[in-house]
Residue, then its C-alpha position, 0 to 999 in steps of 0.5 A: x384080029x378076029x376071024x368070023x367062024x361058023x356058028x356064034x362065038x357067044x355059043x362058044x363055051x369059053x375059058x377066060x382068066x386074067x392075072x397081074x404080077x410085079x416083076x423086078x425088072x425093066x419094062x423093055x426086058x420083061x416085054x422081050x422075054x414075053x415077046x420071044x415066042x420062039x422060046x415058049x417050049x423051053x419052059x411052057x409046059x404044053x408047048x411044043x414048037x413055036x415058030x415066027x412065020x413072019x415078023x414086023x417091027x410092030x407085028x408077027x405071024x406065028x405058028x405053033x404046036x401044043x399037046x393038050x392031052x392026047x389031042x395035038x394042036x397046029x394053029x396060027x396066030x398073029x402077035x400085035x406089038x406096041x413095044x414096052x407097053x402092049x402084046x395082043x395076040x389073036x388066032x388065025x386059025x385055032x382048031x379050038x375056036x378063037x383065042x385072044x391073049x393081052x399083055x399089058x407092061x406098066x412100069x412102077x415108080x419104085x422101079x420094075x414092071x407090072x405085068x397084066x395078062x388076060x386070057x380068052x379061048x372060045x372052045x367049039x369043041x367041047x372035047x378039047x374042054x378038059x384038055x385045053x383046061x389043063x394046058x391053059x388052065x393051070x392059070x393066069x397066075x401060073x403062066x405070070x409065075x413061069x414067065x417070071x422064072x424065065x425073066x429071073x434066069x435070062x435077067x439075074x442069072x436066076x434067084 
């Protein structure tokens, strides 16, 4: 879900990123550790609440707060879900510009899950480049690395 804004997005300076990282659980597991969003703040740095404004069993609207830099940021977003296989989340509202996150949730052969994510933020502000960098900048394979972290603390009791 894509909402049309003033000027055009492809003006947009825009950070992209994707990532994939193996994780040694179920695909319903690690899909529901991603899916908590209420839980982010526990462990994403930046994040500062998090909270379901409304859930479906395929769909939530959520509202969070994050701090990039000295800027606070409140928007909306809505999560699309196909259970153990796909998370598409999109704004509603980002002061930004416009934002899509993709979780993609394979499961191996051997066993475990391979999880893809794909991030894209069209900034319309280029003030909130540096800080928004440093939020959601530290990358893919960072952001793959904490969700993996928190998987092995609810999942294993921790490596």
């Amino acid at each position: 879900m894509q909402v049309k804004r003033d000027g055009d997005p492809a003006d947009m300076p825009a950070m992209r990123q994707h990532g994939s990282r193996y994780f040694p659980y179920p695909c319903r597991q690690v899909f529901a550790v991603v899916a908590d969003v209420e839980r982010y703040p526990e462990f994403l740095p930046g994040w500062v609440r998090v909270r379901v404004l409304h859930a479906e069993a395929d769909r939530m609207e959520v509202e969070q707060k994050l701090q990039a830099g000295p800027f606070p940021l409140l928007f909306r977003s809505v999560a699309r879900l196909e259970r153990c296989r796909r998370i598409v989340i999109s704004d509603i509202d980002a002061p930004f510009g416009s934002m899509t996150i993709e979780w993609w949730f394979e499961r191996c052969k051997e066993a475990g899950c391979m999880v893809s994510l794909r991030v894209e933020v069209g900034l319309r502000a280029s003030v909130l480049k540096p800080p928004l960098q440093r939020l959601l900048g530290y990358g893919c394979g960072d952001l793959l690395r904490r969700f993996e972290r928190r998987a092995d603390l609810l999942l294993s009791g921790g490596r």
